[in-house]
C-alpha positions in Angstrom: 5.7 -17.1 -12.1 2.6 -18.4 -12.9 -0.2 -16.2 -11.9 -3.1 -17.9 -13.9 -4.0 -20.4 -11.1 -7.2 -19.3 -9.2 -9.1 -23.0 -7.9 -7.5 -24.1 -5.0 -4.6 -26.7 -4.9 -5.3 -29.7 -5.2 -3.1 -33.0 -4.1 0.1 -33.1 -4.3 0.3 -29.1 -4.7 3.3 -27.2 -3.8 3.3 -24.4 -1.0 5.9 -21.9 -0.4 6.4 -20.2 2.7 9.5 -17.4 2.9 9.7 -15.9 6.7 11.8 -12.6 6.2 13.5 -12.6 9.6 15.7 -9.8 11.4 18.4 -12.3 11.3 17.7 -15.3 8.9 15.8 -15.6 5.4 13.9 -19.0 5.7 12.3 -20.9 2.9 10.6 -24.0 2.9 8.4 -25.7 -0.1 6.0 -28.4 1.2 3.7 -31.0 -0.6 -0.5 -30.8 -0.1 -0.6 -35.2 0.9 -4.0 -36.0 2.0 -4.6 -32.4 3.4 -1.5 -32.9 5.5 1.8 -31.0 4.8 5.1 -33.0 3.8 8.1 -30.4 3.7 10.0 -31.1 0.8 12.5 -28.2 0.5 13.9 -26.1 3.5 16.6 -23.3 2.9 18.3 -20.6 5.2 20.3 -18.3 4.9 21.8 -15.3 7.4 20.7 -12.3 6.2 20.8 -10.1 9.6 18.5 -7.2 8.4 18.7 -6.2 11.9 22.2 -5.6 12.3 21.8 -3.3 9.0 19.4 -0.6 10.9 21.1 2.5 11.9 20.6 5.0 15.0 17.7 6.4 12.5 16.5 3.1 12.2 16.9 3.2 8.2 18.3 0.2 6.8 21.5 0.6 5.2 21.6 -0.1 1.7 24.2 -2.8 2.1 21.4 -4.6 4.2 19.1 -3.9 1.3 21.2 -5.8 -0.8 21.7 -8.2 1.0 17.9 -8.9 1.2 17.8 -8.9 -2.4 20.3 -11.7 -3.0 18.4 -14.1 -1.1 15.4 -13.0 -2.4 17.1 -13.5 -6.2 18.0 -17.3 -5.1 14.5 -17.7 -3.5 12.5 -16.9 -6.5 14.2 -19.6 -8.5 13.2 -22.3 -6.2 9.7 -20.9 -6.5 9.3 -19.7 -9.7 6.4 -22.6 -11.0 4.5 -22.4 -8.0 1.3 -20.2 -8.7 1.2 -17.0 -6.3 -1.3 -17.6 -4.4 0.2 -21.0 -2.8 2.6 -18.6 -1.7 2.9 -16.4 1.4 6.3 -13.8 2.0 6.1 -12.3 5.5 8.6 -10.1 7.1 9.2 -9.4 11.1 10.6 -7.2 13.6 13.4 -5.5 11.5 10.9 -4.8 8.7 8.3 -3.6 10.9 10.8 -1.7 12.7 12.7 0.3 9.7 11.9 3.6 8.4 12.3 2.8 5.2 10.9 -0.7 4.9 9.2 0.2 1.8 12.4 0.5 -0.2 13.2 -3.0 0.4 9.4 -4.7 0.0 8.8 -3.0 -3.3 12.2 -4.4 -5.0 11.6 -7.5 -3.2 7.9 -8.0 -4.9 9.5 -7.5 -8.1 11.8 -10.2 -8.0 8.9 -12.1 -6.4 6.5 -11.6 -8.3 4.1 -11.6 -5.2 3.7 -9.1 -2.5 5.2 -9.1 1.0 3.0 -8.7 3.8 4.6 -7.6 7.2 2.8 -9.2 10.0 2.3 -7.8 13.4 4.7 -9.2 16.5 1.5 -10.6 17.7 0.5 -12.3 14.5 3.8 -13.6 14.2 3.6 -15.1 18.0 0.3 -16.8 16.4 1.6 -18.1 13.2 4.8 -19.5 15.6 2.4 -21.5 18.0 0.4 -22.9 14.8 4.0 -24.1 13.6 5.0 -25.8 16.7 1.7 -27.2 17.4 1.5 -28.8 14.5 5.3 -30.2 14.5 4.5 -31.5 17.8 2.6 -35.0 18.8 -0.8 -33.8 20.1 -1.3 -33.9 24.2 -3.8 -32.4 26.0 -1.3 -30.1 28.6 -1.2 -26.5 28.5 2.4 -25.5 26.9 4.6 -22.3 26.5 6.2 -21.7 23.5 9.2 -19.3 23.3 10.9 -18.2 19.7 13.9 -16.1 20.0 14.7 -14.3 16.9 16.8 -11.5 15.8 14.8 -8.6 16.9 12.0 -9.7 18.8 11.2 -12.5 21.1 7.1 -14.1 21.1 5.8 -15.9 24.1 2.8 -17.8 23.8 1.0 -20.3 25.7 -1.3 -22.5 24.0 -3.3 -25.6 24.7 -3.3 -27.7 21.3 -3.8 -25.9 18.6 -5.3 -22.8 20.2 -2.9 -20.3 22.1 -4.3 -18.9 24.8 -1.7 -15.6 25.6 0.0 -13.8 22.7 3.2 -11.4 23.2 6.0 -10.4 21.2 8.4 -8.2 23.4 11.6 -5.8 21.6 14.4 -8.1 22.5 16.1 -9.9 19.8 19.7 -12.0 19.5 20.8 -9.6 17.0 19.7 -5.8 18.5 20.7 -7.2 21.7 24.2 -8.1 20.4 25.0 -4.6 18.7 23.4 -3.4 21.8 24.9 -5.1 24.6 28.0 -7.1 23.1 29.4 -4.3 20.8 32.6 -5.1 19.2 32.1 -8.5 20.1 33.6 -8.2 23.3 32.2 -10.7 26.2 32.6 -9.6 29.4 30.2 -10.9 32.8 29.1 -7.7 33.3 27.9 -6.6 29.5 26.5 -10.2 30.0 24.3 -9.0 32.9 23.1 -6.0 31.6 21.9 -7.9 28.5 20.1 -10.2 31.2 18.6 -7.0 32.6 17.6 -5.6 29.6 15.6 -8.9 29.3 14.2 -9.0 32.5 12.8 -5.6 32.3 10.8 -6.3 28.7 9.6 -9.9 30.7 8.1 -7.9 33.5 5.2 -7.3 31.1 4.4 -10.4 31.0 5.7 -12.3 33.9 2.9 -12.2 36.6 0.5 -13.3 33.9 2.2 -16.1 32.2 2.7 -17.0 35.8 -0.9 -17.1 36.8 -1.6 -19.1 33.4 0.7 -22.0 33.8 1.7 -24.9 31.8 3.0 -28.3 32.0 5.4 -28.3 29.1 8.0 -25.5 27.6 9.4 -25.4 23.6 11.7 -23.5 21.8 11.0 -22.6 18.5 14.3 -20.9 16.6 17.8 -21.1 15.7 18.9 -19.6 18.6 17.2 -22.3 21.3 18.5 -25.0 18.8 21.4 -23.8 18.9 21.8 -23.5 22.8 20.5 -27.3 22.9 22.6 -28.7 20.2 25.9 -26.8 22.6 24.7 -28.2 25.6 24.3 -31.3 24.1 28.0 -31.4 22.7 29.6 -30.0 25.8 27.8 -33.0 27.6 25.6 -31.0 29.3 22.3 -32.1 28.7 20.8 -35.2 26.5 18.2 -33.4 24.9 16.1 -30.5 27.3 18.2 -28.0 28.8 17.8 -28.2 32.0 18.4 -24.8 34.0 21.3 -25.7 35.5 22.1 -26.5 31.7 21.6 -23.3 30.5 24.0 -22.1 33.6 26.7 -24.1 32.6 26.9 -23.0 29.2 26.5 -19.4 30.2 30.2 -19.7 32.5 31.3 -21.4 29.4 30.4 -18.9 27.3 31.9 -16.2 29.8 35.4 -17.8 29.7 36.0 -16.4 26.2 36.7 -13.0 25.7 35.6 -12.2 21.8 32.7 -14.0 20.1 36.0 -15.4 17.6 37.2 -17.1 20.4 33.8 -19.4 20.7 35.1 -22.7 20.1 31.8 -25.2 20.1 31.3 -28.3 17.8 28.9 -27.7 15.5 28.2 -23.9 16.6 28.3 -22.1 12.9 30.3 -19.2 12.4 27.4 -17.0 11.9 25.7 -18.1 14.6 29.0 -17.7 17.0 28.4 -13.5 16.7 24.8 -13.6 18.4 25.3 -16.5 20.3 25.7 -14.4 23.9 22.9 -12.4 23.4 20.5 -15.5 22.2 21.8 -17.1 25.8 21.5 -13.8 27.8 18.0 -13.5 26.7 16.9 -17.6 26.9 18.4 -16.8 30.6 16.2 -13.9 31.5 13.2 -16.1 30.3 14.2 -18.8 32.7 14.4 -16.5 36.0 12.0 -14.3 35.4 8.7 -17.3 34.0 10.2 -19.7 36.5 11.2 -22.1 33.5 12.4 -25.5 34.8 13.5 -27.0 31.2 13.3 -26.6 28.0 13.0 -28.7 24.3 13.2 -27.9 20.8 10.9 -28.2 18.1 11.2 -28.3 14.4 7.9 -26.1 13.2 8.3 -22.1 13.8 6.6 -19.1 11.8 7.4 -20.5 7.9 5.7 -23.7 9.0 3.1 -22.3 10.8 2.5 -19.9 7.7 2.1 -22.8 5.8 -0.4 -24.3 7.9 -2.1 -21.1 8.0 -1.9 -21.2 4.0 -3.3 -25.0 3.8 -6.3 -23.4 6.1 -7.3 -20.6 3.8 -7.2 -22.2 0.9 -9.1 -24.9 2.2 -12.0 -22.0 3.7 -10.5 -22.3 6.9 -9.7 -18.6 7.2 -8.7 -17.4 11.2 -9.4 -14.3 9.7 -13.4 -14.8 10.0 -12.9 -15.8 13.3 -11.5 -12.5 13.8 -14.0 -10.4 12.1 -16.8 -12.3 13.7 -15.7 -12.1 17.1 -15.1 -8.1 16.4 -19.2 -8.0 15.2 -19.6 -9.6 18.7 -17.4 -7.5 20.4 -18.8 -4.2 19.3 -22.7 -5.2 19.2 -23.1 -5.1 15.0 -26.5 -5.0 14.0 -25.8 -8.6 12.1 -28.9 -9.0 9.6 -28.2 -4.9 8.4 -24.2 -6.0 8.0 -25.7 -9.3 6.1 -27.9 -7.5 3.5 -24.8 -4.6 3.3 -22.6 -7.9 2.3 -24.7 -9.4 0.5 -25.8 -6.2 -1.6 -21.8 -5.3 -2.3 -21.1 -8.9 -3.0 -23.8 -8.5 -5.7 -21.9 -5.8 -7.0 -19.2 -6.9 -7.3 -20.0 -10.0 -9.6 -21.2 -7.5 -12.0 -18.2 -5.9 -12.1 -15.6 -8.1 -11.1 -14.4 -8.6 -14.8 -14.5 -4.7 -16.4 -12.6 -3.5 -13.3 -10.3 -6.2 -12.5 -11.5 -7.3 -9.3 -11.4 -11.1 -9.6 -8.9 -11.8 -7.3 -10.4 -13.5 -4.5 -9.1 -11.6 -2.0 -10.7 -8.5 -2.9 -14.1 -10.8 -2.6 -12.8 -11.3 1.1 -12.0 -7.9 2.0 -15.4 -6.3 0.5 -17.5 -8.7 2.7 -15.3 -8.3 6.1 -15.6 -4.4 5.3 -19.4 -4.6 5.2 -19.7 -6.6 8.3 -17.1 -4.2 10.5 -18.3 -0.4 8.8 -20.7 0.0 11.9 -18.3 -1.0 14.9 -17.7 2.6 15.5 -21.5 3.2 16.6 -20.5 1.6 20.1 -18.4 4.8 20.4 -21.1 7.4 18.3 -23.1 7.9 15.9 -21.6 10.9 14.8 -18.7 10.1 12.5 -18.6 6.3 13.3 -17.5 5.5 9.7 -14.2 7.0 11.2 -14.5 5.6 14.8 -15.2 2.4 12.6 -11.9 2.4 10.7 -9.5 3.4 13.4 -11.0 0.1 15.5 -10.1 -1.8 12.5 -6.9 -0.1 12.0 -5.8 -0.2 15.7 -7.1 -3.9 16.9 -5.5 -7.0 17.5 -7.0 -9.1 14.2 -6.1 -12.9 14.2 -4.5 -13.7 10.8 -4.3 -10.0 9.2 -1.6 -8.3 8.6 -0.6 -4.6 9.2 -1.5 -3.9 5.7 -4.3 -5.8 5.2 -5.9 -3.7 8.2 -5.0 -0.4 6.6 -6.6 -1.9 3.4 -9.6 -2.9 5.3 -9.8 0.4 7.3 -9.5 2.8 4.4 -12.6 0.7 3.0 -14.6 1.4 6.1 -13.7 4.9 6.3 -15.0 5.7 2.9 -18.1 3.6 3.0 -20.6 6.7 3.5 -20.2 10.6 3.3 -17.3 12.2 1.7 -15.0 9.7 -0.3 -11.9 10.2 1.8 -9.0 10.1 -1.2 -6.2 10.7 2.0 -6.9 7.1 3.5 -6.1 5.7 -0.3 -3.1 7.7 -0.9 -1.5 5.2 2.1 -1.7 2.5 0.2 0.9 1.3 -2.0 -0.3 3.0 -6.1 -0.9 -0.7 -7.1 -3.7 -0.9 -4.7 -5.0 2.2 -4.5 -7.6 1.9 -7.6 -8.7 -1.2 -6.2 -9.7 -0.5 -2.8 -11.0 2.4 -4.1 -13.6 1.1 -6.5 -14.1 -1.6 -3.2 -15.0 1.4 -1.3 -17.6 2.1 -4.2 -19.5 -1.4 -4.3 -19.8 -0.9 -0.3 -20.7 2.9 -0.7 -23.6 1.7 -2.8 -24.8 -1.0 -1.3 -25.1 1.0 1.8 -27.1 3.9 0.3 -29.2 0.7 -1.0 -29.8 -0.9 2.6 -30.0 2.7 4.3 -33.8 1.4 5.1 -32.7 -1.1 7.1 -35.8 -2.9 5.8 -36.2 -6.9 5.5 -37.8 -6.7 2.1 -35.6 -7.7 0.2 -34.1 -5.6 -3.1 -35.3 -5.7 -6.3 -33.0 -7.3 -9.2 -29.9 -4.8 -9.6 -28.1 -4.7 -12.7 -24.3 -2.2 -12.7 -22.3 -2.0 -14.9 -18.5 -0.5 -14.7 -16.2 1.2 -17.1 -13.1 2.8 -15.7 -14.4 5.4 -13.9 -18.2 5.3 -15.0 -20.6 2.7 -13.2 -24.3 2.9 -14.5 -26.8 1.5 -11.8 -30.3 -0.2 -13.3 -33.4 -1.1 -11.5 -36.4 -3.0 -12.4 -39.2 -0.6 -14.3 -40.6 1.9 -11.8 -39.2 0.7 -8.9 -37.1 3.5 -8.3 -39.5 6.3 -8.7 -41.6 4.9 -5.5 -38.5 5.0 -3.6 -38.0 8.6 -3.3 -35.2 8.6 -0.4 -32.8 6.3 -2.4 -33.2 7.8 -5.6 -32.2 11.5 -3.1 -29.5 9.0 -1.7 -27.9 8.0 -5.3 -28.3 12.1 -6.4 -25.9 12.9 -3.7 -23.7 9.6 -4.0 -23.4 10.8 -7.4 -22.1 14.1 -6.3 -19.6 12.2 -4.1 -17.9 10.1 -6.5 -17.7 13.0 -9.0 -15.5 14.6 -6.4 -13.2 11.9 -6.4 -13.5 11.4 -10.5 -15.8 8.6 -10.9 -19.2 9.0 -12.3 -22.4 7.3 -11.5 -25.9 7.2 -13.6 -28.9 5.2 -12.3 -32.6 4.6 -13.8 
């Protein structure tokens, strides 16, 4: 793969977007036209990750392998597009599994770019984004329901902003092997899979209620699939109607085995999570009140390139989501500007000798420096800590779980003792990286400590594996007695965790 690409894509770029889904793998390969998106490749395939987690929710390694099959064909269909027109996420069955890593790490290898496993309600985002852009634009409020393998998202939305977020632990396939073992169908393992339902919807239900909307879509293969039946079995034209969704449910009941599904058009892979998919879709009905519902194209992998086409155009959710955290937690903004600005410095300096040119990393240094005082809201005492679990534990708009623990061990290392625990979490690609991150913001916090307006003199580092030399303009230094006490004991810090520092 071709990892030399750094300027954004211009037109008539290709984008990649592979959703790694408890049930289904989906890839689809669209064309930049005009800053819109033009899909121009879409495969599937049934991978059921799910179904491959035991009672110690390990995934089996006959799951594994299957993962690694699709991923084999997927990187040929991707292989000249540059990496970072490229995004891999996984969902519920990779969030939920012990050993997840096992899986990712192979999976990147065939890849050639990393996997990033997003958060149920990042993937409820990325979904809306998907189906609001698939959709013709109106002004009404509308719900949007995706039914997947192991989770189900709920989100209502108005345009292209969503408005409530939720992904709840219900999926077609963990409700199958839960409810519908064997593949026997009975009413009454039916109706305790529509109970099961109904109890993960009372989380939601009085406030999805209050909210409203005018309009309902379904965004997966499991609502397309309960549409396209309904449609064949004469049913409905094109909603499904509740009464819709009723009829197919006795139709469903009159068979006895999942085999015995006999519906135009119904794939055989599809026939095995089929009661579950309906049992759930029927628990969102009575317990949200849902009159009708249609179908719609876009889901996660489109709204993941959407998201893609946004960043890459500096259209990042993800500095929505760090301002309104600044916001949230009262951040002294002109003292997190001149920490930025002071790391960002840095890091030009040494972006080269320490191989930090990525972009990314540019990213993550500056949304560190603007979030490593959050935790003063809580105290003063140990907020670099207070700081990092906020960052760790919030809801962030467009990051993923890992990029958070990234972001977090940043923050938690940014002043006292360089905390070498919080980097041992990250995978041992990364580790160095964020670690010499943590560096540039530890210094250019020692070198705002002042929290003065003047502005800094001319800085001048320089970086050689694990020795950075720090210069400052003739004299300057020596009338600065706190900093140059400051850089002694910074000094003394990074020795500790094997990196020396000189500064004149």
């Amino acid at each position: 793969m071709n990892q030399e690409t750094t300027t954004s894509p211009g037109e008539h770029s290709l984008l990649a977007a592979i959703d790694l889904g408890s049930n289904s793998f989906h890839i689809v390969v669209a064309k930049l036209v005009q800053g819109e998106l033009q899909p121009i490749d879409l495969l599937s395939e049934k991978v059921q990750l799910a179904a491959g987690l035991d009672e110690n929710r390990m995934l089996t390694p006959e799951a594994i392998q299957r993962g690694l099959e699709c991923m084999e064909r997927f990187a040929q269909r991707v292989r000249d597009i540059p990496e970072q027109q490229i995004r891999i996420v996984g969902t519920n069955a990779l969030r939920e599994a012990v050993n997840s890593d096992d899986f990712i790490l192979e999976a990147e290898k065939i890849m050639g770019c990393s996997i990033e496993v997003i958060a149920g309600i990042e993937e409820a985002r990325l979904i809306y984004l998907g189906v609001s852009h698939t959709l013709a634009g109106d002004n009404g409020r509308r719900l949007v329901i995706d039914i997947g393998g192991g989770s189900t998202e709920f989100i209502i939305g108005e345009r292209f902003e969503p408005l409530e977020l939720e992904s709840l632990e219900m999926g077609c396939v963990s409700f199958n092997k839960r409810y519908f073992p064997e593949g026997v169908i009975t009413e009454k393992n039916f109706q305790l899979a529509v109970f099961g339902a109904l109890r993960e919807l009372l989380t939601i239900k009085r406030t999805y209620r209050q909210l409203g909307w005018e309009d309902c879509v379904g965004a997966s293969g499991t609502i397309k699939a309960v549409r396209n039946a309904c449609i064949t079995l004469g049913y409905a034209t094109d909603k499904v109607s509740a009464s819709a969704l009723q009829q197919l449910k006795e139709k469903i009941l009159s068979y006895n085995h999942v085999d015995e599904i006999d519906i135009e058009g119904l794939k055989e892979d599809r026939r095995a999570v089929f009661p579950a998919g309906i049992a759930i879709l029927s628990a969102a009905f009575e317990s949200l009140g849902i009159k009708e519902i249609r179908f719609s194209e876009g889901a996660l992998r489109e709204g993941l390139l959407y998201d893609m086409a946004g960043r890459l155009r500096h259209e990042d959710v993800r500095e929505r989501s760090i301002n309104a955290m600044m916001q949230r937690y009262r951040v002294d903004q002109e003292q997190a500007m001149r920490v930025e600005q002071t790391a960002l410095i840095a890091l030009t300096q040494v972006r080269e000798s320490w191989n930090l040119d990525n972009n990314e990393y540019h990213n993550m240094l500056s949304w560190a420096a603007r979030c490593c005082e959050t935790g003063l809201t809580i105290a003063h005492s140990q907020y670099h800590k207070h700081s990092a679990y906020l960052v760790l534990n919030s809801d962030l708009p467009g990051f993923t779980k890992r990029q958070q623990i990234q972001l977090a061990a940043i923050i938690q290392g940014h002043r006292r003792k360089f905390p070498t625990a919080a980097f041992e979490q990250l995978l041992p690609r990364e580790a160095k990286h964020y670690s010499r991150l943590t560096i540039l913001l530890r210094l250019a916090f020692v070198l705002n400590r002042s929290r003065s307006r003047e502005r800094l003199p001319a800085l001048h580092l320089t970086a050689e594996d694990h020795q950075l030399t720090l210069e400052f303009p003739d004299n300057w230094l020596s009338h600065q007695p706190l900093t140059q006490a400051d850089l002694e004991q910074e000094a003394g810090y990074l020795a500790n965790a094997g990196y020396t520092l000189a500064f004149k």
